[in-house]
C-alpha angles and dihedrals in degrees: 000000000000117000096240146117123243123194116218117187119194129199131102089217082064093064100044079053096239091132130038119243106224091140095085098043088050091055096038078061088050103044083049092050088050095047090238107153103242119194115149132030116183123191107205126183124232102290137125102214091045096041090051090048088052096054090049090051094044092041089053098055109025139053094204125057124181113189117188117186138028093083101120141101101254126101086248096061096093105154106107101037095055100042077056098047093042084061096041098248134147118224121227123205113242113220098192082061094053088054091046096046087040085054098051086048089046086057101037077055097239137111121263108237120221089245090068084069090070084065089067095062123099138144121298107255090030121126124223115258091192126210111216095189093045152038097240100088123187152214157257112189137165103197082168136018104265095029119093111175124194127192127193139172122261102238111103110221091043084050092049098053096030087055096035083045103041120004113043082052088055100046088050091059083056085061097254113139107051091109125037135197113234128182145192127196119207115202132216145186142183085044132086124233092249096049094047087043092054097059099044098031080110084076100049089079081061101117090181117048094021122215115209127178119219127177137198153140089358113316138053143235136212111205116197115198120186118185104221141147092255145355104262085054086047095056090049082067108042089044108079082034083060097032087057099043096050093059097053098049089043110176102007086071106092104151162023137228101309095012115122126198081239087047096045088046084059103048086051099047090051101046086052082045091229125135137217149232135186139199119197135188107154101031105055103220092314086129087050101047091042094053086043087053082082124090112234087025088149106068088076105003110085108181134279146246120233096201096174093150128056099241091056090048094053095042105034100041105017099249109178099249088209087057088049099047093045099036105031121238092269089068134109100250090050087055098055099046088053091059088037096047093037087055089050102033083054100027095239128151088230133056121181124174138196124208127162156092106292090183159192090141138017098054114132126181098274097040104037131196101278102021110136143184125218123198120188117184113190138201099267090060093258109144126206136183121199120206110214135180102195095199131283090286120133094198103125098199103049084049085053088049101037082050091057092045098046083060098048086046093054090040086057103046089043090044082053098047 
């Protein structure tokens, strides 16, 4: 049997998607932390055969097993009575669990129902894992040498203290924990997953540190993880891994672990004490909304236009009219007269536009769904306007956010020479 942990979350309501499943990312970041090898999660509804079966799987494969769910009073909630039955073994009622859950009913000034015993079942040789929020306890049980299971309730914020109070104390005990697993994620932009993966793919047969490659909304990141008895010895590891990485994807790199290409925009535009201004027509306000995201935004960021029809355009920013009637207002020269007129019109150093067809209709031959026009004007007064296709795509929403990004990248890259 591999010594490995293995998350099981049970509840029919998990697989129809009526409830989101951040139980099992919150322990996958614990049992990092803790250096516990983590290789399958199943998701399994209410069910005695499938449960069982799961069990049997899990129990084949892994030495750790970490249930959530199933803890409740309801006929449905069938965890601890069939991890128990799958092992043979009987379950005992635990009468210091029936004071304590008479005595959270007493105080939230309601009567304890007959159906809340069954929660202080649980197998004979099991230890309490007690929940000090609710009234589903756990528990830590060993039915074989080499098999520690743990159960806790669903709900989030009772999982969370039950496992930071009891169970990562326990499993330390066990000797988990010596070495822990730490990672670092370095972002890009301005580069696709396959081409970034093809110039480092020399790194990915790394086994410590680890290179992964992940993708999404537009940009990618590259997590290094490095097992290691602490996290000074951890980052002797990753470093010549980053150090590598970010010369050979040069400019494309922008960020580390939180940073954000808004939040990196933002560094750069304080620490050059310059301030910014946006005009949006696309996009709706997304660049806005993505630059006031930071904390402390206001210190270079003034405000914005959202200019989405003509008239607004014309009177607010100063667009030509006679531009805007022979060229469109997705055009190049339309682009570069809203960051002109937005840096004016609220006295920035910066001025940055949006104009395009966001989809999914009103594309033609000749102006096509996700084409997009980009205007930066700078501090000396020099004006540009960027022509982009963003794909073929008709989501609306990833061509509003693909337009904002596209910004906050060229900000970057003008703000670093």
């Amino acid at each position: 049997m591999t010594i490995a942990a293995e998350v099981i979350c049970v509840g029919t309501e998990l697989l129809l998607g009526d409830i989101l499943n951040s139980n099992s990312q919150y322990l996958a970041k614990e049992l990092a932390a803790l250096g516990i090898p983590h290789f399958y999660q199943t998701v399994v509804g209410d069910n005695v055969d499938r449960i069982h079966k799961a069990i049997e799987i899990a129990a084949a494969r892994s030495s750790i097993l970490i249930f959530t769910g199933g803890l409740g009073p309801t006929p449905d909630d069938l965890t601890t009575e069939l991890i128990a039955s799958y092992f043979n073994t009987p379950l005992v009622e635990f009468p210091d669990v029936i004071v304590d859950i008479q005595n959270k009913f007493t105080q939230a000034g309601r009567e304890m129902t007959p159906s809340n015993r069954k929660q202080a079942l649980q197998p004979v040789g099991a230890a309490l894992l007690p929940n000090p929020t609710g009234t589903a306890p756990g528990m830590i049980w060993q039915p074989r040498e080499g098999l520690t299971i743990f159960t806790f309730p669903g709900v989030p914020r009772e999982m969370h203290r039950m496992w930071r109070d009891t169970a990562v104390l326990f499993l330390k005990t066990q000797g988990y924990g010596q070495n822990s697993i730490y990672s670092r994620s370095l972002r890009f932009f301005g580069v696709s997953e396959s081409a970034l993966a093809e110039k480092v793919e020399h790194l990915f047969n790394s086994t410590n540190p680890t290179v992964a490659p992940y993708a999404g909304k537009g940009e990618v990141r590259l997590r290094i993880s490095a097992r290691a008895v602490s996290e000074v010895a951890a980052n002797q590891l990753i470093e010549p891994i980053e150090r590598e990485i970010k010369q050979i994807a040069g400019d494309a790199y922008y960020g580390t672990d939180d940073d954000s290409l808004a939040s990196v925009v933002g560094q750069l535009l304080k620490a050059k004490g310059q301030t910014l201004a946006v005009a949006e027509s696309c996009t709706g306000g997304n660049l806005g909304g993505l630059l006031t995201e930071i904390p402390g935004s206001s210190d270079y960021f003034l405000g914005g236009i959202i200019s989405y029809a003509d008239r607004v355009k014309v009177d607010l920013l100063g667009v030509n009219a006679a531009d805007l009637a022979a060229e469109g207002a997705v055009s190049e020269t339309v682009a570069r007269q809203m960051a002109a007129g937005v840096r004016a019109k609220l006295g920035t150093d910066w001025g940055v536009s949006i104009t395009g067809i966001a989809g999914p209709g009103g594309g033609t031959d000749r102006k096509p769904v996700g084409l997009v026009y980009i205007g930066v004007a700078d501090p000396d007064g020099g004006v540009v306007g960027i022509k982009y296709q963003l794909g073929s795509t008709r989501e609306r929403e990833l061509i509003r956010h693909m337009s904002a990004l596209r910004v906050l990248n060229l900000l970057r890259l003008r703000l670093n020479g």
